[in-house]
N, C-alpha and C positions, 0 to 999 in steps of 0.2 A: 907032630906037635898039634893040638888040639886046640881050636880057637882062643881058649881064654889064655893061655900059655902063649899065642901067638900076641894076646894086643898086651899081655903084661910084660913080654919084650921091648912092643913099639914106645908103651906107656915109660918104660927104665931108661930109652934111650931119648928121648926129651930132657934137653938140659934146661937146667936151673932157671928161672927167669925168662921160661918162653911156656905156649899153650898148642896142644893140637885140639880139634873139633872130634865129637864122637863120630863122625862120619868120616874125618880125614882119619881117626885111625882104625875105622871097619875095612877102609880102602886100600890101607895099608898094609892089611893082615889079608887081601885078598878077597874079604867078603864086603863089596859095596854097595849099598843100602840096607847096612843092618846094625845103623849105629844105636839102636836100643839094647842088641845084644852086646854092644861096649857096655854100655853102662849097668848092665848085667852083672857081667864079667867085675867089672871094678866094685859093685857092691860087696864082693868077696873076696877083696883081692888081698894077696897077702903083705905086709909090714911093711917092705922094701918097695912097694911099689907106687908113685907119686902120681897117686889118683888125684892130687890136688888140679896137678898141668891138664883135667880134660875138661872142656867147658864146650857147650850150648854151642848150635850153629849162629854166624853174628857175634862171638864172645860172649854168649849169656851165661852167667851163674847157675847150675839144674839142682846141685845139690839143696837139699833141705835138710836142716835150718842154715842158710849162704855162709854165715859167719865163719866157721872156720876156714872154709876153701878161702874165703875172702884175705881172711889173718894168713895165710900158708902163703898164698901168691905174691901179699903184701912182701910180707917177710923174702921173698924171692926178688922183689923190685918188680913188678909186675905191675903197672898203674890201674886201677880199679876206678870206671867211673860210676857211679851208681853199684848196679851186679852184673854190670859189662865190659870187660877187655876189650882195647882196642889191637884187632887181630892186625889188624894195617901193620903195627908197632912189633907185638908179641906173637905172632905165631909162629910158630917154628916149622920149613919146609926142607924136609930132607929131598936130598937129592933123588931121583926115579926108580935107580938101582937099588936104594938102601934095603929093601928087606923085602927084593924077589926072590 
């Protein structure tokens, strides 16, 4: 399986109303410190896959123009304060084994 196939996995198994970081999920697809190639990756990513859940280390919004991810996460229940998630709240931490 080739990297973008790997984080459009980690990206599908993120439920509803929660967020991972581009680097928790380079980390998670085994390549750690390459979470520019996440966002890569989700620049092309296909229909199914809820590129909205990837935000900024910190919770930051990266997408341009924010509005939609903003409207997507809303609609998720996702608290948004400014273009920042509080990850304290909303991040989602799979357990160690999930996707060795």
């Amino acid at each position: 399986m080739d990297f973008a196939e790997r984080v459009y996995g980690i990206v599908r198994a993120v439920p509803a109303g929660f967020v991972v970081t581009y680097g928790q999920v380079a980390a998670l697809a085994g390549f750690p410190r390459r979470a520019r190639h996440v966002g890569q990756a989700l620049g092309k990513c296909p229909a199914d896959v809820p590129w909205q859940r990837v935000v900024g280390a910190g919770g930051s919004v990266r997408v341009q123009p924010a509005e939609r991810q903003l409207e997507l996460l809303r609609a998720e229940g996702v608290v948004i304060l400014s273009t920042r998630v509080d990850l304290r709240r909303f991040q989602w931490r799979p357990g160690p084994l999930a996707f060795a």
